[in-house]
N, C-alpha and C positions, 0 to 999 in steps of 0.2 A: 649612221646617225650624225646630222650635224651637230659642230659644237659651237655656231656663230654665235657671241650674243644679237639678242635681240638689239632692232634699229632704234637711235637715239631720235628726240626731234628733231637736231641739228642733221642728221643724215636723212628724212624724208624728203622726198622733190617738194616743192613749191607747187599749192593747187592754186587752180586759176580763180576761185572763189575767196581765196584767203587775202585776208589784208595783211599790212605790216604787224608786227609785234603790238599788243597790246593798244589796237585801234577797234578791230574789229568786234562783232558780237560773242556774247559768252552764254551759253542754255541757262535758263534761271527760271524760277516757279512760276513767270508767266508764258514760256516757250508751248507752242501748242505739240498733244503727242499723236503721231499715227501710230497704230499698228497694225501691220499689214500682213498679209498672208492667203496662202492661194485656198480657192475653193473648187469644187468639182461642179458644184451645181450653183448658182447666182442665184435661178426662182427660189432653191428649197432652203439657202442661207438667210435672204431675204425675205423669206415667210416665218424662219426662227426667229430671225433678230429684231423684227417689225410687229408682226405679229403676238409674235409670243414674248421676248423680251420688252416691245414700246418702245423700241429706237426709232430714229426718222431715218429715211434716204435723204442723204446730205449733197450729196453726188450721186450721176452714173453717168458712164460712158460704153455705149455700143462697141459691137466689134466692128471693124469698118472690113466691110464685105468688100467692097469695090476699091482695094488698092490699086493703083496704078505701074506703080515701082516695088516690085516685090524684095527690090534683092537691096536694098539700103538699108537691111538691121537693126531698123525698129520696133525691137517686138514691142513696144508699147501700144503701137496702133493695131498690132493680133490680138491684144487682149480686152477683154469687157474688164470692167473697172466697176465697184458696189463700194460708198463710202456712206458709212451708218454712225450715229450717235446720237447725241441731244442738242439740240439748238443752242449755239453758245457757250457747251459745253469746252475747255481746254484739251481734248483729244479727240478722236474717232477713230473708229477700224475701217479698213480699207480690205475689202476682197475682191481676191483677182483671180477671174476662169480664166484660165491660161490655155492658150489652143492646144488641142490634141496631140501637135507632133511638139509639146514642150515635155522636155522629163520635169517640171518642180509640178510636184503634187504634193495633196498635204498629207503630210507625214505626224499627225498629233502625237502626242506623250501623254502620260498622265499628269504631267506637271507640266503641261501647256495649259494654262489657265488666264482665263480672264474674270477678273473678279471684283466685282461692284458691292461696296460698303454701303448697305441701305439702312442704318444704327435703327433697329429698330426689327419686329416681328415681321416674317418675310410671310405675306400672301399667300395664301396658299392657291389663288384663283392664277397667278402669276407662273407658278408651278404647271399647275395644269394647262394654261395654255402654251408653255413653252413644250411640251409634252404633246399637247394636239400638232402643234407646228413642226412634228418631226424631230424635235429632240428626245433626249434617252434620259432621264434620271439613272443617277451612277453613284456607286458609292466610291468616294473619293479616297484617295492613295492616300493622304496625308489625315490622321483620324484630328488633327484641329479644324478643318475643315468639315470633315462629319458633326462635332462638335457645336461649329458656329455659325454653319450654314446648311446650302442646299446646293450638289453640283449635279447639272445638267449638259448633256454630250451635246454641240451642233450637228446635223444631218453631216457634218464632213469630220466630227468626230471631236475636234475643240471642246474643251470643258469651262462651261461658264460657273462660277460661284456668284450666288448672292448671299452675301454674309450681313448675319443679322449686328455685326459689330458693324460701328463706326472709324471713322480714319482722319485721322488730321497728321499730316506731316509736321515734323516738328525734328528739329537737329539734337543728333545725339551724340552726346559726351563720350559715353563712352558704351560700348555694345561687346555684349558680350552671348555665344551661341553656346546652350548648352545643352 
């Protein structure tokens, strides 16, 4: 077992992206968020998250069948690319079927969740069609969740929550888990 400590900032290399000290940008609540993660199937994610959840296709990109140059290592160009959310929204999910001879497959948890704060009584027609679209209602690991929402597995196993609470970020003094 090593006993290095861990690397300071002053000891990471220099990225080609970074500015000097205290020039460049800093994430802050208007930064946009992705989340990403591989899918197995693009039609049957895309028939969950459009379908049944109301997301839009914000993006897609094709697999490019007809490479030329196989051997320059970019798997970006092997993969189809699915980017879903709301118009305007400050994030979106990004899935990615990842070709066959890749190992990242998705590996869900039960506490892989995505979870949309709808403040308010959750539809139950919203329910059902996430259900027609090949998702799974599931009862959730965490019983606040059974509680204050509704979690539905995606066709690659992801659990979405729609929680009938509402959310507004707000900075906290002091947090305590108990």
């Amino acid at each position: 077992m090593s006993t290095t400590p861990p690397a300071t900032p002053a000891q990471y290399p220099p990225h080609p992206l970074a500015q000097k000290d205290h020039t460049g940008k800093h994430p802050s609540a208007t930064s946009h968020l992705r989340l990403a993660r591989p899918s197995r199937d693009l039609v049957a994610a895309e028939r969950f998250y459009v379908e049944g959840l109301g997301l839009k296709v914000l993006f897609r990109k094709k697999h490019n069948h007809h490479r030329h140059n196989h051997n320059d290592n970019n798997e970006d160009e092997e993969n189809e690319l699915l980017m879903l959310g709301f118009p305007g929204a400050a994030w979106h999910l990004e899935l990615v079927n990842v070709n066959t001879d890749n190992e990242i497959k998705p590996t869900p948890t039960e506490e892989d969740l995505l979870v949309l704060y709808v403040d308010g009584e959750i539809d139950p027609v919203v329910i059902k069609r996430l259900v027609e679209a090949d998702g799974t209602r599931v009862t959730a690991r965490n019983p606040y969740w059974e509680q204050w929402g509704v979690t539905v597995a995606d066709p690659d196993g992801y659990r979405v929550v729609l929680s009938q609470r509402g959310w507004v970020n707000q900075f906290l003094k002091t947090c305590s888990i108990s």
